[in-house]
C-alpha positions in Angstrom: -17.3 29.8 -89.0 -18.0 27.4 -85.9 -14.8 27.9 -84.9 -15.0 32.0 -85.0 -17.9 31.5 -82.7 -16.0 29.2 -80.0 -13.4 31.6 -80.1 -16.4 34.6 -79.3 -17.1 32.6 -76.4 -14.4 31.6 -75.2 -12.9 35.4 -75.5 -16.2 36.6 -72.9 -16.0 33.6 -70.3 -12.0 34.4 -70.2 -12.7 38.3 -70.1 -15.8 38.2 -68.2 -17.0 41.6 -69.5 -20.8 40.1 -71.0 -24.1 41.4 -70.0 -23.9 43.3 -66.3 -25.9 46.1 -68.2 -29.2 46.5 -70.3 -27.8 49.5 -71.7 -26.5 50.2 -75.1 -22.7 51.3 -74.0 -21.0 54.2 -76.0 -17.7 53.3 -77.5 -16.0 53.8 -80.6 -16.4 52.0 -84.0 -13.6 49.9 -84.7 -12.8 51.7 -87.9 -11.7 54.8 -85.5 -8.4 55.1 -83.9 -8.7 53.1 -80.5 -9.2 54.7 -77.4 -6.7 56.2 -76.0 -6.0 54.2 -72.1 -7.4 54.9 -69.4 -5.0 53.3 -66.7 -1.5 54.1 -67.0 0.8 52.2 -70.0 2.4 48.8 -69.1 5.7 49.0 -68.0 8.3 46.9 -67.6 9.1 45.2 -64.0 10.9 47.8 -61.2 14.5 48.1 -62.4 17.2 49.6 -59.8 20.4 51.0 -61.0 23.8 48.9 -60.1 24.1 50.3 -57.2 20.9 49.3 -55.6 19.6 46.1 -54.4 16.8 45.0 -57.0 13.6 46.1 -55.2 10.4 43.1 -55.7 7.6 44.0 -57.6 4.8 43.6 -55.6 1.6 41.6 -56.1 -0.1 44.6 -56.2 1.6 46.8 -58.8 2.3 43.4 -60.8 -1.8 42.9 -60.6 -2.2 46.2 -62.1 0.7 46.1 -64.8 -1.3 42.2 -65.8 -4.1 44.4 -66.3 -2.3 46.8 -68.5 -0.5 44.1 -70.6 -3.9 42.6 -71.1 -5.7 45.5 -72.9 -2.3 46.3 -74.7 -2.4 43.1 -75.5 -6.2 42.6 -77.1 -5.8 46.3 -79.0 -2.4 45.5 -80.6 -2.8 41.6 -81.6 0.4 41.1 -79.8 0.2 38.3 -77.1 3.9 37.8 -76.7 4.2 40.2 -73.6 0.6 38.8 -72.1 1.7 35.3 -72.4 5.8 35.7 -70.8 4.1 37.1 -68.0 1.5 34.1 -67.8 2.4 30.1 -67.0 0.3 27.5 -67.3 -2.5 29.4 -66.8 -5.4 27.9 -69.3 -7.3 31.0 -68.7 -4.7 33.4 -70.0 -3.5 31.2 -72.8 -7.4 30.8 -74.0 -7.5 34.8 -74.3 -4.1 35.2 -75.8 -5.5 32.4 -78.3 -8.6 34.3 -79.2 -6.6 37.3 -80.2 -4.3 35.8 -81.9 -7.3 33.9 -84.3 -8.9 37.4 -84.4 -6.0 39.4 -85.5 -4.9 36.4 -88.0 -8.5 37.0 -89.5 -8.4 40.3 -90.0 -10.1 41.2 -86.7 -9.4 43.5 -84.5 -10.6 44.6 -80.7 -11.0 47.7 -79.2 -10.9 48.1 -75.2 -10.0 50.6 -72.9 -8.9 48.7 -70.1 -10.7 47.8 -66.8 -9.9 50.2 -63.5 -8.7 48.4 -61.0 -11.2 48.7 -57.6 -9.9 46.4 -55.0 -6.9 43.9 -54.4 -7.0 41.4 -51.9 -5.6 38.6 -50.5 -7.8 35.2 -51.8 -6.3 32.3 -50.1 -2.7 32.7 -49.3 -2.0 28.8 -49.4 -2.1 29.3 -53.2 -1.1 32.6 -52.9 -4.5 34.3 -54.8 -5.7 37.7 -54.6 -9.0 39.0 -55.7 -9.2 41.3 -58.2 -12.9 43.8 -58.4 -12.3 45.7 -61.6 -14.5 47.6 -63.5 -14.3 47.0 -67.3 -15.3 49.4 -70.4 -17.2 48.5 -72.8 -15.8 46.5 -76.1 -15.7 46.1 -79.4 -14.6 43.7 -81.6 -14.4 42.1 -84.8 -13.8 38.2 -84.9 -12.4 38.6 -88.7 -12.0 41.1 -91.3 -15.6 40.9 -93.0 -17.4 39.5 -89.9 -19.8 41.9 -87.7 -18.6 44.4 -85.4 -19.6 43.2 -81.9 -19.7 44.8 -78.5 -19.5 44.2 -74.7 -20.7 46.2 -72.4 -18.1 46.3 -69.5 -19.0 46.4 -65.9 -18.5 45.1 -62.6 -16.5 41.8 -62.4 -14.5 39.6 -59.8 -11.3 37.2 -60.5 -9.0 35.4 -58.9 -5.6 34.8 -60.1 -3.0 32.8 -58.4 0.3 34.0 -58.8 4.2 32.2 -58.7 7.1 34.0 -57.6 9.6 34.8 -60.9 12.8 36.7 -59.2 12.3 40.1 -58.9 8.3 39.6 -59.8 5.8 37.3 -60.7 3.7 34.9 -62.8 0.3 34.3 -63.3 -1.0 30.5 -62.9 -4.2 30.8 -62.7 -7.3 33.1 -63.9 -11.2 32.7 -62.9 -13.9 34.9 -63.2 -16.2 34.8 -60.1 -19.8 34.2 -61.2 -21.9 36.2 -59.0 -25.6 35.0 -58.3 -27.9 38.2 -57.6 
């Protein structure tokens, strides 16, 4: 069971989504259908037909579409798409590892996504952007007969740094800024 709990942690530093709120959020049991998205559905990278000259996915939309693939990724149990579009990046691989124990338990999680608030350029030498999101609330289940838990969303800042990959990109590295009010 000390394990379970590790994983619990590590799955709130690595989302980042703990206690910006004293209030109780509202969200939906676990044992309900999950909540339908509220950003758009992940999609696959720009395509262009043969024709065309591929056109780059920017930072931007690929930020965005990394956001979608992540709460696709936590409500299905399927990592596989979070983790091709993530290299080396400890952060990533830590959440993709947390849902993969939850799901292999018998747990589940329910999130709606965050809504994406600001993108910005970080420190171009290691070509990072900011991300300001804000998060809803979640709920989740580390196994089948353990507790149901929740989150309460809010505010928070990362910084991922990102790696070229043809036509889009890769994500190296994910931290959650810690502010201090």
């Amino acid at each position: 069971m000390q394990h379970h709990s590790l994983v619990a942690v590590a799955l709130l530093l690595v989302l980042g989504l703990g206690g910006c709120s004293d209030a109780d959020p509202q969200v939906a049991d676990l044992a309900s259908d999950p909540p339908s998205p509220t950003a758009t559905p992940a999609s696959d990278p720009p395509s262009s037909s043969p024709t065309e000259d591929p056109k780059p996915e920017s930072a931007k939309a690929f930020l965005r579409r990394f956001g979608d693939l992540e709460r696709d990724m936590q409500n299905s149990g399927d990592t596989q798409p979070y983790r091709a579009i993530s290299d080396g990046c400890v952060g990533c691989d830590s959440l993709a590892d947390a849902v993969d124990a939850y799901y292999a338990a018998g747990g589940a999680i329910r999130w709606s996504g965050w809504k994406v608030l600001s993108i910005r350029s970080y420190d171009r030498s290691r070509n990072a952007f900011l991300l300001v999101v804000d998060s809803t609330p979640t709920v989740y289940r580390e196994a089948a007969n353990a507790p149901e838990k929740r989150l309460p969303g809010g505010q928070s800042k990362y910084v991922l740094e990102l790696e070229r990959k043809g036509d889009s990109w890769l994500v190296t590295d994910k931290n959650k800024l810690i502010s201090r009010s």
